[in-house]
KOLBA-439422 format. One record per residue (C-alpha): x, y, z; residue in one letter. Coordinates in steps of 0.25 Angstrom, whole numbers. Example, Ala and Ser with C-alpha at 12.3 -4.5 7.8 and 13.67 -1.06 7.14 Angstrom:
2
[[49 -18 31] "A"] [[55 -4 29] "S"] 
END
This chain:
218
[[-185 128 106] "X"] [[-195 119 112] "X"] [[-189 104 111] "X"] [[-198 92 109] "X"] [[-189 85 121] "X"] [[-197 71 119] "X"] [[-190 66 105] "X"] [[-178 64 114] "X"] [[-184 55 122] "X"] [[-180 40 121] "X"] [[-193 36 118] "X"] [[-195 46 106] "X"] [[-181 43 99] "X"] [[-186 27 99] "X"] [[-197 30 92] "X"] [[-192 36 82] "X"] [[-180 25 81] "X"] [[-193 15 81] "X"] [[-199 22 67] "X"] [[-187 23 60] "X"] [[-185 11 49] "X"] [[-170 6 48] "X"] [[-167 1 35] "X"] [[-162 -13 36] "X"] [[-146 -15 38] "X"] [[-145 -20 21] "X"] [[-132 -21 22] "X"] [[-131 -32 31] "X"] [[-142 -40 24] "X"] [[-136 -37 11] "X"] [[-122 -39 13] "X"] [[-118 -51 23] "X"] [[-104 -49 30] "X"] [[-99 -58 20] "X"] [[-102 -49 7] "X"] [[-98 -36 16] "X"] [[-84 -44 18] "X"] [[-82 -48 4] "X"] [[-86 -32 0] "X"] [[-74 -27 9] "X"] [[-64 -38 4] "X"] [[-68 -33 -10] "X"] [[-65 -17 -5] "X"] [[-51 -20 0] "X"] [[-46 -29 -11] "X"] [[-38 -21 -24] "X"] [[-45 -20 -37] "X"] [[-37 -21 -49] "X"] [[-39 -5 -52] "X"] [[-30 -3 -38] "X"] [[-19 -12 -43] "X"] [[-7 -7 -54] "X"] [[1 -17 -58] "X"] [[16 -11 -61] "X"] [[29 -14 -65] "X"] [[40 -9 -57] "X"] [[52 -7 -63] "X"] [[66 -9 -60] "X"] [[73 0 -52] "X"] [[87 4 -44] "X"] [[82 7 -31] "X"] [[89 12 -19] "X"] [[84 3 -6] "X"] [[82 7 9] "X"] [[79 -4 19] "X"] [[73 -2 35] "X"] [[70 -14 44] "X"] [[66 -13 59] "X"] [[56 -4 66] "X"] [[56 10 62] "X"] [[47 22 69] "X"] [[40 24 55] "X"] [[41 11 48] "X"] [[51 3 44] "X"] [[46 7 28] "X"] [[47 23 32] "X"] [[62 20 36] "X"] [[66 14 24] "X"] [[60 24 15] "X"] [[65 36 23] "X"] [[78 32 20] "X"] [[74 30 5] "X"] [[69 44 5] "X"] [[81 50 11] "X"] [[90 43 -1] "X"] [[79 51 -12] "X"] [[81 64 -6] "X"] [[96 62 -3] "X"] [[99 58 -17] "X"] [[88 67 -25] "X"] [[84 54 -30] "X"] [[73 58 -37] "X"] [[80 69 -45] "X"] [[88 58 -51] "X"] [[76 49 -52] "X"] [[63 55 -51] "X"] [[55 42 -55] "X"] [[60 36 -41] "X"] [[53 25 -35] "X"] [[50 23 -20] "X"] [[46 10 -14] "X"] [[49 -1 -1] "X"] [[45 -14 2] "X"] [[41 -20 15] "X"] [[53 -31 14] "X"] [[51 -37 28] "X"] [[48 -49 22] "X"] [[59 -56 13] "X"] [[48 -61 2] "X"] [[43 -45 1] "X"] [[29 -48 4] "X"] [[21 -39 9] "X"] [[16 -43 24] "X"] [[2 -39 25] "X"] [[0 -33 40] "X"] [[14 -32 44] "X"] [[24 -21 47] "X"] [[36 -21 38] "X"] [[49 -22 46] "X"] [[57 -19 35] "X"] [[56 -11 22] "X"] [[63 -7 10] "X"] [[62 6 1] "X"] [[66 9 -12] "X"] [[67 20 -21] "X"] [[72 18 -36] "X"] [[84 25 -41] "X"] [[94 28 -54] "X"] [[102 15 -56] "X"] [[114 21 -53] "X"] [[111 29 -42] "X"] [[120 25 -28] "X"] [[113 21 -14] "X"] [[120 23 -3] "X"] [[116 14 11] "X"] [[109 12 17] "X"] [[99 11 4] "X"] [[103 0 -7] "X"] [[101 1 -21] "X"] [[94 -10 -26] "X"] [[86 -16 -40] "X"] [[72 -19 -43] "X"] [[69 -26 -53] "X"] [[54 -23 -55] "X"] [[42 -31 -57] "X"] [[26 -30 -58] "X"] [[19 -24 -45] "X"] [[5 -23 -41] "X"] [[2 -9 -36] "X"] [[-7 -4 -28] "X"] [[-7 11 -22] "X"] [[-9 10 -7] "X"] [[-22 16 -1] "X"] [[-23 22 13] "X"] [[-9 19 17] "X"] [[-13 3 22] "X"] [[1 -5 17] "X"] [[-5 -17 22] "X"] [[-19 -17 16] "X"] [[-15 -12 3] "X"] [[-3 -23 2] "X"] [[-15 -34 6] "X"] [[-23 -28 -5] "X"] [[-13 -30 -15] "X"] [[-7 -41 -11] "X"] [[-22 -46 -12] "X"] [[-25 -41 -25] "X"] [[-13 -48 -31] "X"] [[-17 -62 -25] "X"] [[-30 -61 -31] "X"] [[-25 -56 -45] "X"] [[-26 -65 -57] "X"] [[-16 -61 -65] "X"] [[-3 -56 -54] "X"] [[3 -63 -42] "X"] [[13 -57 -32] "X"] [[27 -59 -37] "X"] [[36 -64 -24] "X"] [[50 -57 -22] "X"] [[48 -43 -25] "X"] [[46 -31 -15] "X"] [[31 -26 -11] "X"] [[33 -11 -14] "X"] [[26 2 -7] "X"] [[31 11 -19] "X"] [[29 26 -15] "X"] [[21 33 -27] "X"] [[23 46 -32] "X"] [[38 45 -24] "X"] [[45 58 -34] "X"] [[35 67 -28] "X"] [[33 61 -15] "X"] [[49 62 -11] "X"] [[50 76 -16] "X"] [[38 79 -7] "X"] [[46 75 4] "X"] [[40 59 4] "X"] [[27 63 13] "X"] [[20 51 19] "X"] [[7 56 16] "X"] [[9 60 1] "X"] [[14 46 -3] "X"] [[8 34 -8] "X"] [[11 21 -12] "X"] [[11 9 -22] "X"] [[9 -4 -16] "X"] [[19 -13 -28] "X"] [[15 -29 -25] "X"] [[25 -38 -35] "X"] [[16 -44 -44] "X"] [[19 -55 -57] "X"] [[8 -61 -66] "X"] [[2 -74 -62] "X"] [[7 -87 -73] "X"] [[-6 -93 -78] "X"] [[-3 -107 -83] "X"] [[4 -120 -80] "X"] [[20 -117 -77] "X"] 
END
């Protein structure tokens, strides 16, 4: 094969870049930094198709606490011992509609604080009314209220909170009701606990407390 040796050449290769016509970059032109910046903000902000608003209703539930460091997470270690009171007790045999759900509570007021680890978490699944917990789980009462839900994507606690805390804010018609727990409600939890509670099969509903805004003078 004979090899025309010469298009290798520097000189050749710059005279072909040289002919060729680049398009010009319209993106910069068209789209200053300031209208790319206010596209992105507009791509990482909720639309009202991904929130739900819910009522949660009351519930009897039995209560595990964790505080501290932990090797996987202060969160895992209060729900591990939520999941072994489920299994011990055939929970879900007695009550198959269970509910499974925690709150960063390292914060007295319940607020969820963007950027920053929980050093303490509590976890909850609902139970019968009459059903005994024995320590160290409590039983406890809910009352229920109005939550804004939002399914969390790709695993990011933190930007998904800011996303809904963000779409709250700009509401008109709900404001975030103060006093009541932030949930991370595990979805689907029958089947997922009788799957043997895999990480990788479980998702989540982010539950922000919510209450309609008063319009008018008070």
């Amino acid at each position: 094969m004979c090899l025309q040796l010469d298009y290798l050449s520097d000189n050749y290769a710059f005279s072909v870049v040289d002919g060729l016509s680049f398009p010009k970059n319209t993106i910069q032109e068209e789209k200053p930094m300031e209208e790319l910046n206010k596209a992105n903000e507009a791509l990482n902000k909720l639309k009202d198709k991904d929130v739900r608003i819910v009522y949660l209703p009351p519930m009897t539930v039995a209560a595990s606490y964790a505080s501290g460091q932990f090797e996987y997470g202060v969160g895992t270690e209060a729900t591990s011992k939520i999941e072994q009171f489920v299994w011990e007790t055939k929970l879900l045999k007695a009550k198959p509609d269970a509910r499974g759900m925690g709150f960063d509570c390292s914060d007295k007021s319940l607020k969820i604080r963007i950027g920053e680890t929980a050093t303490a978490y509590e976890a909850w699944v609902s139970i019968p009314d009459d059903m005994e917990v024995k320590a160290p789980l409590v039983k406890k009462t809910f009352a229920g209220g109005t939550y804004a839900a939002h399914v969390l994507r790709d695993w990011n606690f933190q930007q998904d909170w800011s996303l809904l805390q963000e779409w709250v804010k700009a509401s008109e018609k709900y404001e975030i009701s103060e006093g009541q727990p932030c949930f991370e409600e595990v979805l689907n939890y029958y089947n997922m606990m009788q799957d043997g509670a895999k990480m990788e099969d479980t998702q989540f509903d982010l539950l922000l407390p919510i209450k309609e805004k008063t319009h008018g003078n008070d």
